[in-house]
N, C-alpha and C positions, 0 to 999 in steps of 0.2 A: 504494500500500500504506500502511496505516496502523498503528503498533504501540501496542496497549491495555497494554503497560507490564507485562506477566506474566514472570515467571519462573520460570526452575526450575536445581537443580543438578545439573549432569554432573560427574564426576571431580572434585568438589571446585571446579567453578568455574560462577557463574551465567552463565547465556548465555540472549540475548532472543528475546521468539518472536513472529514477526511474523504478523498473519493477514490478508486481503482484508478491503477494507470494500468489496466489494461484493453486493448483493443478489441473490438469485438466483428467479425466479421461472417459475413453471411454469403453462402451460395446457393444455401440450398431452397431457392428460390427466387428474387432477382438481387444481383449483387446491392450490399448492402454493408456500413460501415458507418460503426456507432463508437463513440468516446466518452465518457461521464455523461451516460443515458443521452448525449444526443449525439444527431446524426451527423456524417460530414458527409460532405457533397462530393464527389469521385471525380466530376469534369465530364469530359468531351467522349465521344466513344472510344479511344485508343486508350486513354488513361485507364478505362475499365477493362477492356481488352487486357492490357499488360498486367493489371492485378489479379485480375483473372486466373491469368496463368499462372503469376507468382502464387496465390493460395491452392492451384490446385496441386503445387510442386512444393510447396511448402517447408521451409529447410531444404530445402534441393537448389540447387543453382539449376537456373535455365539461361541457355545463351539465347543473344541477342540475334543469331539468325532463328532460333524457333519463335521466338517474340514474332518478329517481324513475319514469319509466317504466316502469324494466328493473324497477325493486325491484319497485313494487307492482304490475306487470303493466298496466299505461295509468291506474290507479285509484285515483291517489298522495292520500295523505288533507291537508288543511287544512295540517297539521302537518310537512310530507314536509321542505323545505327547513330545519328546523329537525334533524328526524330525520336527514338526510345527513350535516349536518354533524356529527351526533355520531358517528355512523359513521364520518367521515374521523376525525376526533378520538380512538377508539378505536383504529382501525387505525394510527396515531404512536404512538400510546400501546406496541403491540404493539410495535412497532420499537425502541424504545428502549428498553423491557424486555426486549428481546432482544441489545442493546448496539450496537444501531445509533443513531448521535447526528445522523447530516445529514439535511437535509428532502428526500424525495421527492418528497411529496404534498402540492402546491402549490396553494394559494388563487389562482384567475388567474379574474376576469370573464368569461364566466356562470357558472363554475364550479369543476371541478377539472383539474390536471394533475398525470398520473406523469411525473415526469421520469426520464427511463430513465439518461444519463449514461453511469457503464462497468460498471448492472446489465447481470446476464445474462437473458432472456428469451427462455426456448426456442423460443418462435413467431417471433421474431424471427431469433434464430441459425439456426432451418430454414429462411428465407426466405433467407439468406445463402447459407447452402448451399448452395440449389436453385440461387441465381443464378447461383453457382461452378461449379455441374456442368453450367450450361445453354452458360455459356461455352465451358468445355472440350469439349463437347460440340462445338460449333460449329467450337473448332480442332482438332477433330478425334482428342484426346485421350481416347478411348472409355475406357481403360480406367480414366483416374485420374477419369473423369466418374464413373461406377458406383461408384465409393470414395466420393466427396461426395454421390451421393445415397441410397447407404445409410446415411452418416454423418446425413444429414439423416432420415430415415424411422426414424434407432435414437433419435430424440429422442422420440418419440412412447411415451405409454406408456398409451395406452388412448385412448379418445373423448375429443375437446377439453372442457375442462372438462362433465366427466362428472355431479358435483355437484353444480353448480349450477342452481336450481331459479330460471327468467326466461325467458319467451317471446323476450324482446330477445336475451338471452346465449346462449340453442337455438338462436335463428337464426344468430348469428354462429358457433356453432360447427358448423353444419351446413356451414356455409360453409368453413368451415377445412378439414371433412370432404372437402368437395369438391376443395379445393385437394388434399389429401393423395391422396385417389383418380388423379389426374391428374399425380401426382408419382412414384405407384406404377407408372402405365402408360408413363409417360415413362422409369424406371427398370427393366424390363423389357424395352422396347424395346433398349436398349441391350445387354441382358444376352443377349437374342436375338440383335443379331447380333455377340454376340463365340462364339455357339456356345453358351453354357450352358442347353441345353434341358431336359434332364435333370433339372438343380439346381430349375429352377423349376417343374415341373408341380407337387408336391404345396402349393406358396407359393400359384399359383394357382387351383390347386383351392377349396383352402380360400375364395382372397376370391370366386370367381365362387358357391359356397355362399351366402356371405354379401351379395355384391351379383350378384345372379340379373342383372337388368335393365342390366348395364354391358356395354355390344356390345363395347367395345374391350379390356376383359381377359379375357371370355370367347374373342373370336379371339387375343387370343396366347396361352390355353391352349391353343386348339385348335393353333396352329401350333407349339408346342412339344412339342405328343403327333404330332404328325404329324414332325414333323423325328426324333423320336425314335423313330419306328419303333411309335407305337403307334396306328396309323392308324385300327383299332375304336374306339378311344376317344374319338380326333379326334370322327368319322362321331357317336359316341351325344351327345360334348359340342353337337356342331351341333343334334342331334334337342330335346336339352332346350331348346336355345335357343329354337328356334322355337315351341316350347309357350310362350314366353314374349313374343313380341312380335306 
């Protein structure tokens, strides 16, 4: 914890107010980047592109020709390495306007590194999650598993960086996509069999709508309308299916 030396008066006496210095960043939905509960403003589209990438590499150095990839789509101009670095340079600028003073975003040969430290990074803490609940899971702790992996799935607040416009950064969020899909089905499983059938048909309805062509959440719809006594439904969810494979 760090105290930026603010005060205020209570009943006649000053008392000091401490806040986090740490950073908190968001992908797992559109990029986002918050500092003592508020928000800073990232810039232009390249500056969020280049962060982008820095969080989803996070502690990793990524060079300045995959940057320039992502930014200008494989088709980085003359100028691209020049252009990055002002990019990085804008985005400290952000941070410190925002009253954050320590470096993150490190100069490290070929390129850049986010130093993540004790930020918070949603993509990151859901991984932790996942791994919490995969454990428990294992020793056999059903129910406190389903607690961590909702905790991990309520991190999510729409499509992995939704905003951002880069073939490179689509792709890596498609992939996250993937991950989450597979975290959802792994988190149903469990919910299945502690018996909550019920709770879950209209959750799965909704994703099997939305991802028609995923076998394994369309059958645990199906066996959650079947366990629940809604066996026509089961029988029609199977019919759609097969129109689709």
């Amino acid at each position: 914890m760090r105290w930026y030396g603010k005060l205020f008066v209570a009943h006649g006496q000053q008392e000091e107010v401490f806040m986090t210095d740490r950073l908190k960043f968001g992908l797992l939905g559109p990029l986002h980047l918050e500092f003592a509960e508020r928000r800073i403003s990232i810039g232009g589209p390249r500056q969020r592109i280049v962060l982008a990438m820095l969080l989803l590499n996070a502690d990793r150095v990524v060079s300045i020709d995959r940057i320039s990839e992502a930014v200008w789509n494989g088709h980085p101009p003359a100028t691209a390495r020049t252009q990055v670095a002002i990019c990085v340079a804008e985005l400290r600028k952000a941070f410190r306007a925002a009253g954050f003073r320590d470096d993150v975003l490190l100069t490290s040969s070929p390129g850049y590194l986010l130093r993540r430290a004790e930020h918070e990074v949603d993509l990151l803490s859901f991984r932790a999650k996942v791994a919490e609940a995969r454990e428990l899971t294992h020793r056999g702790e059903i129910v406190r598993a389903t607690e961590r992996y909702d905790e991990a799935l309520a991190l999510w607040r729409g499509r992995a960086l939704c905003d951002i416009s880069s073939a490179v950064v689509e792709l890596e969020a498609e992939r996250l996509e993937e991950q989450k899909l597979a975290v959802q089905e792994e988190r149903t499983a469990l919910h299945l069999q502690l018996g909550r059938h019920r709770e879950l048909i209209s959750e799965l309805t909704a994703l099997v709508a939305e991802k028609p062509l995923r076998e394994q959440t369309r059958a645990q719809l199906m066996l959650a309308q079947y366990r629940a006594g809604r066996r026509a439904e089961a029988m029609e969810t199977f019919r759609q299916g097969r129109q689709h494979f």
